[in-house]
N, C-alpha and C positions, 0 to 999 in steps of 0.2 A: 504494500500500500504506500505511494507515494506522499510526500508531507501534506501539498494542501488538501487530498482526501480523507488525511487523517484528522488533521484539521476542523476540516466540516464534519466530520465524524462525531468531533468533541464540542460541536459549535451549535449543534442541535439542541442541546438542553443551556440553560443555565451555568456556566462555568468562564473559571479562566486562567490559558494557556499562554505559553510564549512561544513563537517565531523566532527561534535563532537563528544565527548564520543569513540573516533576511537583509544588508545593504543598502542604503537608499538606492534607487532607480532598479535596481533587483525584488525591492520589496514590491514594485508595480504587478512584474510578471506572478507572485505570488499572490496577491489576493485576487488577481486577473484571475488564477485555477480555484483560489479558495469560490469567488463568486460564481464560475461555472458549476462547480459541484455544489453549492447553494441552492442555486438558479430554480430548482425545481419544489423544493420546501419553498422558496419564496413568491411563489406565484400571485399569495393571496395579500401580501405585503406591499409596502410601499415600495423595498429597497430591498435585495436582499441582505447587505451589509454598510454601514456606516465607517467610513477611514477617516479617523479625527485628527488632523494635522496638527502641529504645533503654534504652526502662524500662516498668514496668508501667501507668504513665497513658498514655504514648502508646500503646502493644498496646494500652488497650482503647477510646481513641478510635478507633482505624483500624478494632477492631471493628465498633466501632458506625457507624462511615461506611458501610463494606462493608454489614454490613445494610442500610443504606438505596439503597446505590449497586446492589446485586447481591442482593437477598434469594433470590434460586435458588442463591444458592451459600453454603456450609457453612462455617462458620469454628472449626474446630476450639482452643480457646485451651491455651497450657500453661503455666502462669503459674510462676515462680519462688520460691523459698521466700524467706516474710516476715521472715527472721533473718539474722544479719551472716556470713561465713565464721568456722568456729570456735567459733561463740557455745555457750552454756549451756543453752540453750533451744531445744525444737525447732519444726521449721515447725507455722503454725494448721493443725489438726484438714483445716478446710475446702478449704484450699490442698494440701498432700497428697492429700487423695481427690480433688480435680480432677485433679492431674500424674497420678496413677495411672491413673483413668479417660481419659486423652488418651492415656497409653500404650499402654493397653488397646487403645482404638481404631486405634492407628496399626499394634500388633503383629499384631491380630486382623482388619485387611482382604483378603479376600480377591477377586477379579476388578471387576467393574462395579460403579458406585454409582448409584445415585438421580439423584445431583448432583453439580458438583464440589466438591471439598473444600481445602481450603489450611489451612496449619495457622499459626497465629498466638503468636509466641512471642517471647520479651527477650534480650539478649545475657547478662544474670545465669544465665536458665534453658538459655542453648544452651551456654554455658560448662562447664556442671557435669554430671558426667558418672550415669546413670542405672542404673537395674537393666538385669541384660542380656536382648534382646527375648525369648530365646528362655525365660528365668523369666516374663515377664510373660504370656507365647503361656498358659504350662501355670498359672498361678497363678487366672485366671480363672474361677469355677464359676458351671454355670447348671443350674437346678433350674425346674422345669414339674409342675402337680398330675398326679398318678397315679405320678412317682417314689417309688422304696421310698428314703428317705433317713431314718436314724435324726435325730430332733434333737441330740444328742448330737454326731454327727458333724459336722452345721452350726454348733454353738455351737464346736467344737473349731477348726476352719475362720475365724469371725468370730475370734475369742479369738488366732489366731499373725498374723493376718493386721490388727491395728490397730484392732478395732473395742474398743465400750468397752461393759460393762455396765452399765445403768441402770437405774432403778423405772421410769421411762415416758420413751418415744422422743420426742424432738422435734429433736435436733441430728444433721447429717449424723455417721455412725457410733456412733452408740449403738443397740443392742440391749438387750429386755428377754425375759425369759423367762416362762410363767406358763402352768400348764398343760400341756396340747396345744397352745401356742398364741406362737407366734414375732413380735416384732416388731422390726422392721432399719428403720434408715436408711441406704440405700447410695451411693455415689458417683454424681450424674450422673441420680439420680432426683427426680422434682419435690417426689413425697412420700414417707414412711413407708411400710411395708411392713407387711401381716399376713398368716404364714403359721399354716394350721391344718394339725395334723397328726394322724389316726388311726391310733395306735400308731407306725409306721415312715413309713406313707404320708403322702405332702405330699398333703391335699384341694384346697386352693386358697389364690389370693394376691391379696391383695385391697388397694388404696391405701386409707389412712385419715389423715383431719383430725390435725396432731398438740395442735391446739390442745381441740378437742372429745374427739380419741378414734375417732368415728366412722368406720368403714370403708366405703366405695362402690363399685360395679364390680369387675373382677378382671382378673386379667391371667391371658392363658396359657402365659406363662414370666418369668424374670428372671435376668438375666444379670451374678452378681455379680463386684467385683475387689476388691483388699484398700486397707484404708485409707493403709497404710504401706506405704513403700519398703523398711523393714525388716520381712523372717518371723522370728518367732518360731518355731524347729521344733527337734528333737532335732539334725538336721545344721547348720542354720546355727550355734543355740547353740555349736553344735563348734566348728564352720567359727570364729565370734565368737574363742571362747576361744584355740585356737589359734594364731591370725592375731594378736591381739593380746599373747600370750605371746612370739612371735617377731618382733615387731615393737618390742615395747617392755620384755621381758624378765619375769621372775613380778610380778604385781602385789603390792603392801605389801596386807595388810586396811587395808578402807577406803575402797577405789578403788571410788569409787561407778558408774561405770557397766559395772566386770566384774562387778561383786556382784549388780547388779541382774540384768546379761542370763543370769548363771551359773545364779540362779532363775527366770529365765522371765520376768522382769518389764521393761516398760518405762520404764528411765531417762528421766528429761526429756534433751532434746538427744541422745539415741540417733544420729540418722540424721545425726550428726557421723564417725562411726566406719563408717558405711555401708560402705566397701570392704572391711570384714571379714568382712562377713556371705557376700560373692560368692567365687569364684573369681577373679570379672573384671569390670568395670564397662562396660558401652558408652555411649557418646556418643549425642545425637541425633539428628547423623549417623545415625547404624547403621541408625536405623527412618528415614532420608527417600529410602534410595534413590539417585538420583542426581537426586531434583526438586531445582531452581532453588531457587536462596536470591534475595530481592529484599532489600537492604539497605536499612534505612531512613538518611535524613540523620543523621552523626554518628553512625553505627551501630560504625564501625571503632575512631572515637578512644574511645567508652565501654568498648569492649573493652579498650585499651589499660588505661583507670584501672584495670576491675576487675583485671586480673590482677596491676598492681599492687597493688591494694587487699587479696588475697587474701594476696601475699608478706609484704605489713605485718602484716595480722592472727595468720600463721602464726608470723611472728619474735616478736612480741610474747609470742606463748602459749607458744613455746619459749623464749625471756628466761624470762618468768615463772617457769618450772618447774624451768630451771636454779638460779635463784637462789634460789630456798626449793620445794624439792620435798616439803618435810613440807606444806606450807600449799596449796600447789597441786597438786592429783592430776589436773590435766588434762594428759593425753597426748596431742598434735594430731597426725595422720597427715600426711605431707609433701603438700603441696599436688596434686600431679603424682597422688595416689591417689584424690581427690576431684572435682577441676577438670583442665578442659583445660590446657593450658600453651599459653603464645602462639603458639608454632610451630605445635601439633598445631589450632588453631583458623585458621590463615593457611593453613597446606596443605590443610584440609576445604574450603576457599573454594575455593582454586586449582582441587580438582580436580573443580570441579561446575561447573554455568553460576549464575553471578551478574551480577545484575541491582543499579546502583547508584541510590539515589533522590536527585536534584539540585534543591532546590526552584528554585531561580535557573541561568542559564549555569551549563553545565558548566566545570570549571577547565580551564586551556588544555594542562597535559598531559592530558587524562582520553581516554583512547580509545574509538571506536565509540560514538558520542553520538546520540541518539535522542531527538529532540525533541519533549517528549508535548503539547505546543502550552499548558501552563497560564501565564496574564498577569495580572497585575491588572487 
């Protein structure tokens, strides 16, 4: 029995093993076999396997290894927001409509796929906890020519949901309006989007150049998700206001980001506050299932930094605010309402099968050691 069969062997129930002798860009072609021999337990799943990177350059080298090593299998990426915990600023535009779009994907699988799939993601992005699947399941719209769909109600739709109005589309989420005549950049599409519409009816949706302008071919549906992890809606604005009244008591005038969500508007650094807008926030857990986490080298101790790193930033914003509350109107949510806390991320390992990656010997306590034969 070769390693990655043994592998999945042991990866079937709950447990966890190590991968030695597995090298970086060697360790691709290894969970490339671990995931074929998955592939068929995983049918009814989102993923068959989850590889949690240590930070964003390694995710997307193992990407692109995997491509090379496995191109029949799907590498779903979910990358983590570009900004510090806490910060003032919110995640890039483009990084958002991806996480959303990978959400998307994970909420909305339903039986057999194509191919296998494994979803490829960072300890920063498994840390931090998400909208919950079942908003993400119904948040999703998809529209096909001959629907009666007012524009009105699509631009209503683009508008709570993070898109941005523009004179002319060229960056993922901008939309422009003109006419009969609709143009979107959506998440997770190659190009721009033009819808024509007569009167209520969608005619047709057709990709266009967004450098030229030019539209070509057409599609017979499109299946959009929202830019932002935060809706804009008459309940959540509630949902906002509320949550953040009882949490941090009436705000002074001033407070630039109740002010803002109060009218409809989106604050810079908004999706700091994010647990206000939910009921409840789920983990990434919640959409894996019970598939396999494979660990990359050093996966555990960066885990350790950030959660410290997230306590540092949390006390420092609470220092601040203590100490001159006229000059700082940042009100930081306790950590434990944003991110995992280190327990709740050590027990999500525990209670799945994990898979640890060893470039070299495994360490002499490491148990059930699985030798994937890589050497210089």
């Amino acid at each position: 029995m070769n390693a990655p069969v043994a592998a999945a062997t042991r990866l079937r129930q709950p447990t966890a093993i190590t991968l030695a002798h597995a090298p970086e860009g060697f360790d691709a072609f290894v969970v490339a076999d671990l995931t074929r021999a998955l592939a068929r337990e995983a049918e009814a799943r989102a993923v068959a396997l989850t590889f949690l990177a240590r930070d964003s350059i390694r995710a997307q080298n193992f990407a692109d290894a995997l491509a090379f090593a496995a191109p029949e299998i799907e590498a779903l990426v979910f990358p983590a927001w570009d900004c510090q915990p806490y910060d003032r600023v919110s995640p890039n535009p483009a990084i958002a409509a991806a996480r959303m779009a990978a959400l998307a994907r994970l909420a909305l699988t339903k039986g057999a796929r194509e191919r296998p799939r494994i979803l490829v993601t960072t300890v920063s992005a498994l840390t931090q906890r998400v909208p919950p699947r079942s908003y993400i399941a119904k948040a999703a719209l998809s529209v096909a020519p001959g629907n009666v769909l007012p524009m009105e109600t699509l631009v209503a739709w683009l508008e709570s949901n993070g898109f941005a109005r523009a004179s002319l589309v060229r960056d993922v989420g901008d939309y422009a309006q003109r006419g009969g005549v609709l143009d979107l950049y959506a998440p997770a599409l190659p190009q721009p989007i033009r819808l024509d519409f007569f009167g209520d009816a969608l005619e047709s949706i057709r990709p266009f150049d967004p450098e030229t302008q030019r539209s070509a071919g057409s599609l017979r549906s499109l299946d959009l998700t929202p830019m932002s992890e935060a809706q804009l809606t008459t309940d959540t604005i509630r949902r906002f206001r509320q949550g953040y009244q009882a949490e941090f008591g009436v705000p002074r005038p001033g407070t630039t980001v109740y002010e803002a969500v109060s009218e409809g508007r989106r604050a810079i650094g908004l999706e700091h506050w994010l647990p206000l807008f939910y009921d409840k926030l789920d983990s990434l857990f919640d959409y894996l299932g019970e598939a396999p986490v494979v660990l990359d080298n050093r996966a555990e101790d960066v885990a350790k930094s950030r959660f410290a790193q997230i306590e540092d930033y949390y006390a420092a914003r609470k220092s601040a605010r203590e100490q001159d509350p006229v000059a700082n109107d940042y009100q930081p949510l306790k950590p434990d309402r944003l991110y995992l806390a280190g327990a709740e991320f050590t027990a999500a390992l525990k209670d799945r099968p994990v898979a640890r990656l060893q470039p070299f010997e495994a360490a002499p306590e490491a148990s059930d050691v699985i030798d994937c034969g890589g050497r210089v």
